[in-house]
C-alpha positions as CSV (number, residue, x, y, z in Angstrom):
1,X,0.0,0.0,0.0
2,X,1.3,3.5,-1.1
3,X,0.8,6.6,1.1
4,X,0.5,10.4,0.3
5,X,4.3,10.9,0.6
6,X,7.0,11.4,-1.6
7,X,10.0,9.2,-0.8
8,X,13.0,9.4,-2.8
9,X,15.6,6.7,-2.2
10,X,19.2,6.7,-3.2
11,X,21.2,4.0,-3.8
12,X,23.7,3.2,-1.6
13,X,24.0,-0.6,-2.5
14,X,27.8,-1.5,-3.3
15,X,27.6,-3.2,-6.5
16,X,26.7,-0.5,-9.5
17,X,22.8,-0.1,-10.8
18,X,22.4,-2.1,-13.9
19,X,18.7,-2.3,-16.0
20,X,18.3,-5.8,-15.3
21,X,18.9,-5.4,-11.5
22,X,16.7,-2.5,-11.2
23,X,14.1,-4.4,-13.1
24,X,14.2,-7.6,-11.2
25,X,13.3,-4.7,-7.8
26,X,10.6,-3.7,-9.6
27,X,9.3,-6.8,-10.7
28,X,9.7,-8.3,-7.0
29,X,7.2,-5.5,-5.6
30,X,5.2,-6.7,-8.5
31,X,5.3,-4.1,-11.0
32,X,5.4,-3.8,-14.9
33,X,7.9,-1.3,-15.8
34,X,8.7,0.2,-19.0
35,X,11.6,1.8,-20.0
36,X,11.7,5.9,-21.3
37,X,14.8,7.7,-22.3
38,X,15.3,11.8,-22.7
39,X,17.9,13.8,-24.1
40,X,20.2,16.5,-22.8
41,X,18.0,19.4,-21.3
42,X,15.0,18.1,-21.9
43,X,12.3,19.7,-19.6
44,X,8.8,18.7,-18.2
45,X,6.6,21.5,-17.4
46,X,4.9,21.2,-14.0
47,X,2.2,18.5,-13.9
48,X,0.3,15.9,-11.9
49,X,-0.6,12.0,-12.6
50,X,-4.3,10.9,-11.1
51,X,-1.8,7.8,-10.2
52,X,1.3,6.7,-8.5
53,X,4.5,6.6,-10.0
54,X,7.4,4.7,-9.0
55,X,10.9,5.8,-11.2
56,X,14.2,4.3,-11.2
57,X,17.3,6.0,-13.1
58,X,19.1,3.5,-15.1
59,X,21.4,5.8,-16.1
60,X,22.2,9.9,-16.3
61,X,19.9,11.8,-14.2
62,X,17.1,14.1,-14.0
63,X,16.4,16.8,-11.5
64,X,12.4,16.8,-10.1
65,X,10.9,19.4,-8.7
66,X,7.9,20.2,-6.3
67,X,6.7,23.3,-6.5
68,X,4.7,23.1,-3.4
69,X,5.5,19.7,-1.5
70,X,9.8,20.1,-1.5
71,X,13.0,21.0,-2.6
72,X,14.4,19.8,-5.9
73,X,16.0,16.7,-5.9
74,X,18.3,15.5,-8.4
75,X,18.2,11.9,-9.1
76,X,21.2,9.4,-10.5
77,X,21.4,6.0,-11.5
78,X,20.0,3.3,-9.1
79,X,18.1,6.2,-7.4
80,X,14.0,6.2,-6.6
81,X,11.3,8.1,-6.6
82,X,7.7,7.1,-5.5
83,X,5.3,9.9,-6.7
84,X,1.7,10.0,-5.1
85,X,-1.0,11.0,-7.3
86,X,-1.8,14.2,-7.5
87,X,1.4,15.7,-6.4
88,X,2.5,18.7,-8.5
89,X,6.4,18.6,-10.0
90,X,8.3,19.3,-13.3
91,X,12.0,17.4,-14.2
92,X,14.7,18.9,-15.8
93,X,16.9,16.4,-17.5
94,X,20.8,16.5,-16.8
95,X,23.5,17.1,-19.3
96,X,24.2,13.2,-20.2
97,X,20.6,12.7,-20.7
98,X,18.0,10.2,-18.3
99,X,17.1,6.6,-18.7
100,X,14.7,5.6,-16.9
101,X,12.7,2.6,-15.5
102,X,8.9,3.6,-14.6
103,X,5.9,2.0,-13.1
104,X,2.0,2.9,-12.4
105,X,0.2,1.8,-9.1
């Protein structure tokens, strides 16, 4: 069960974030991720979902930002973020680009 709070995780495992690892997490919590890529500077204007979101970075990173829950956070590879519906960000994407690994609950 998800709650109302946004909870960003960072890796701090010793072995380096592959795909396939960060996958295999997501697909042990039981959910069907799909795989989205953005280039260099890329930028999402601020939005909400009407669901939750879970991300992992595969690779790069992207910077999220809550323009009334938070700070920005920057996220790198093997980093997480669980988004609750309805919260209102954007995302800036960093200078090597983002992929990413992302689920709906």
């Amino acid at each position: 069960m998800y709650d109302n709070i946004i909870r960003i995780h960072k890796w701090e495992k010793p072995e380096e974030p592959t795909e396939a690892i960060l996958l295999d997490l997501m697909q042990a919590e039981g959910l069907d991720p799909r795989r989205w890529s953005n280039g260099a500077g890329d930028v999402y204007a601020a939005h909400e979902h009407d669901y939750f979101k879970v991300i992992y970075v595969v690779s790069g990173s992207i910077t999220f930002g809550f323009p009334i829950d938070g700070e920005p956070m920057t996220l790198r590879a093997g980093d997480r973020l669980d988004l609750p519906a309805g919260v209102r960000h954007n995302a800036a994407v960093g200078p090597a680009g983002v992929v990413c690994l992302e689920a709906r609950q």
